[in-house]
N, C-alpha and C positions, 0 to 999 in steps of 0.2 A: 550531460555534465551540468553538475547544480549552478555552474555559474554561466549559463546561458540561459536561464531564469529569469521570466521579468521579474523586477523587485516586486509586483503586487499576489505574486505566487503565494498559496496559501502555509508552502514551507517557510517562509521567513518570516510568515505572524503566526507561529506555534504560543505563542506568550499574548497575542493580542487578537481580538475576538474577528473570527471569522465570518463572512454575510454568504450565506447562499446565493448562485449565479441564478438561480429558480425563482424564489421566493424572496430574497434579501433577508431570511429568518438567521438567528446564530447558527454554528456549528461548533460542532465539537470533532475532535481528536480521538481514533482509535485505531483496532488493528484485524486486521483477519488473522485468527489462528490457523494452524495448518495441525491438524489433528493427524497427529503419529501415535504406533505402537507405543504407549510409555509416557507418552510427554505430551506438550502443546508448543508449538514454533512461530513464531512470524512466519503469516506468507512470504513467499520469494517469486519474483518474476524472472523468466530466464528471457531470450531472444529466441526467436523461431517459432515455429510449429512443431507442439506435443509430440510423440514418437510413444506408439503402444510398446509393454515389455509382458510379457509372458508370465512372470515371478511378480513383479512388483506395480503395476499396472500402469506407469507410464516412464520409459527413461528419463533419467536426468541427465542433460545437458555435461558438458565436459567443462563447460562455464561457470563461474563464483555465479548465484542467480544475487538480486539489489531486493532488499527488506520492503515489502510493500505497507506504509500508512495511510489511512484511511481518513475523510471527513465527513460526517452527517450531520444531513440537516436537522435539526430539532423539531421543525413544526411538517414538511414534506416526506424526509427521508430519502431527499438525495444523497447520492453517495457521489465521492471524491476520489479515485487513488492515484498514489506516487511514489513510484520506485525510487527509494534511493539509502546509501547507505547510513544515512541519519535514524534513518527507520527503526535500525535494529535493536533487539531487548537489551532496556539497560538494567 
């Protein structure tokens, strides 16, 4: 739940410049696509462990899965992620 977030969470400075926990270099804001048939998606994170399917090659959960956003560092290229529904394509 987003509001059990400390305030120095890196979702509530999307407007103010983020420092890498690595390096202290900026970060930036971005997203993992989810390459589909047809289209490109915000990744989604579900809860659990993956489930092989036969047709489609991995089930989806019966669960809404939360928009995952992304942060990189500019000079290491650490990476950040956080589920949540702010995430999603506006």
């Amino acid at each position: 739940m987003v509001s059990e977030l400390p305030l120095v969470h890196p979702f509530y400075m999307m407007n103010e410049k983020v420092t890498c926990p690595k390096c202290n270099a900026n970060m930036v804001q971005g997203f993992v696509p989810d390459y589909t048939y047809g289209g490109r998606l915000v990744a989604n994170w579900h809860e659990g462990q993956a489930k092989k399917s036969f047709w489609t090659q991995t089930k989806e959960p019966s669960t809404q899965g939360l928009p995952i956003g992304a942060f990189r560092c500019e000079k290491c290229g650490y990476l950040e992620f956080y589920a949540d529904p702010k995430f999603v394509a506006q």
